[in-house]
C-alpha positions in Angstrom: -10.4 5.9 26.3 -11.1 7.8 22.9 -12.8 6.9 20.0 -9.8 7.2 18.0 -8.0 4.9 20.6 -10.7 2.3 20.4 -10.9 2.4 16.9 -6.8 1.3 16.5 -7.2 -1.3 18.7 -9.7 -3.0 17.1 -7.6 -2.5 13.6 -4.9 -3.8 15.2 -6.6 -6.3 17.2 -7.8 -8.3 13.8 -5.0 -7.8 12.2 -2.5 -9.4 15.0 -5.4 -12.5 15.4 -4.8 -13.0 11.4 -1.2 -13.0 12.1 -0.9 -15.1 14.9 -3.4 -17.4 12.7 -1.2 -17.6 10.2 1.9 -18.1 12.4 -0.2 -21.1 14.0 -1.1 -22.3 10.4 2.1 -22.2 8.9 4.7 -22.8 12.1 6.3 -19.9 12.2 7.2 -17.9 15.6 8.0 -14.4 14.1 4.5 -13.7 12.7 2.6 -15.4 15.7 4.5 -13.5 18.1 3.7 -10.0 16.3 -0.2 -11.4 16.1 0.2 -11.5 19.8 2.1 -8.1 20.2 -0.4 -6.5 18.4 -3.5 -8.4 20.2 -1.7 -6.8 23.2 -0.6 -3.5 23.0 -3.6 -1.5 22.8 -4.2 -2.5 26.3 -0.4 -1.3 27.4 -0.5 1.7 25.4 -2.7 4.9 26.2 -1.8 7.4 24.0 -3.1 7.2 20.1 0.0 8.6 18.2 2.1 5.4 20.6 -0.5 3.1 19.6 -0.2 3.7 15.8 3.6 3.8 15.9 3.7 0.5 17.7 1.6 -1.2 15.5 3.2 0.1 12.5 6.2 -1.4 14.2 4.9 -4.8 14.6 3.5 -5.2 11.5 6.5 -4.2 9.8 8.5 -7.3 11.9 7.6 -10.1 9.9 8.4 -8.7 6.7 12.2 -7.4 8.3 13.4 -10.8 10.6 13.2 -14.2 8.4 14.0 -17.1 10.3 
């Protein structure tokens, strides 16, 4: 694991728990399910440029799918 790797994954890591705290909060499954996507993916993912795409992705989701 790289510096850079570990560094991403705690980014991302906060920023999905605020997410999925905020899908808890306010009931909504979209945002709580990226939270937990991007909780997750640094453990599925081993290579840095992956990593940053996928949580570019998954950020990006709740502001694309309304439900």
């Amino acid at each position: 694991m790289s510096e850079a790797q570990l560094v991403w994954g705690v980014v991302f890591g906060a920023i999905g728990f605020a997410f999925s705290l905020y899908g808890t909060r306010q009931k909504a499954v979209i945002p709580f399910l990226a939270g937990l996507g991007l909780m997750g993916v640094p453990y599925l993912i081993a290579n840095v440029y992956a990593l940053v795409a996928a949580g570019v992705v998954l950020m990006a989701l709740p502001y694309f799918v309304r439900l």
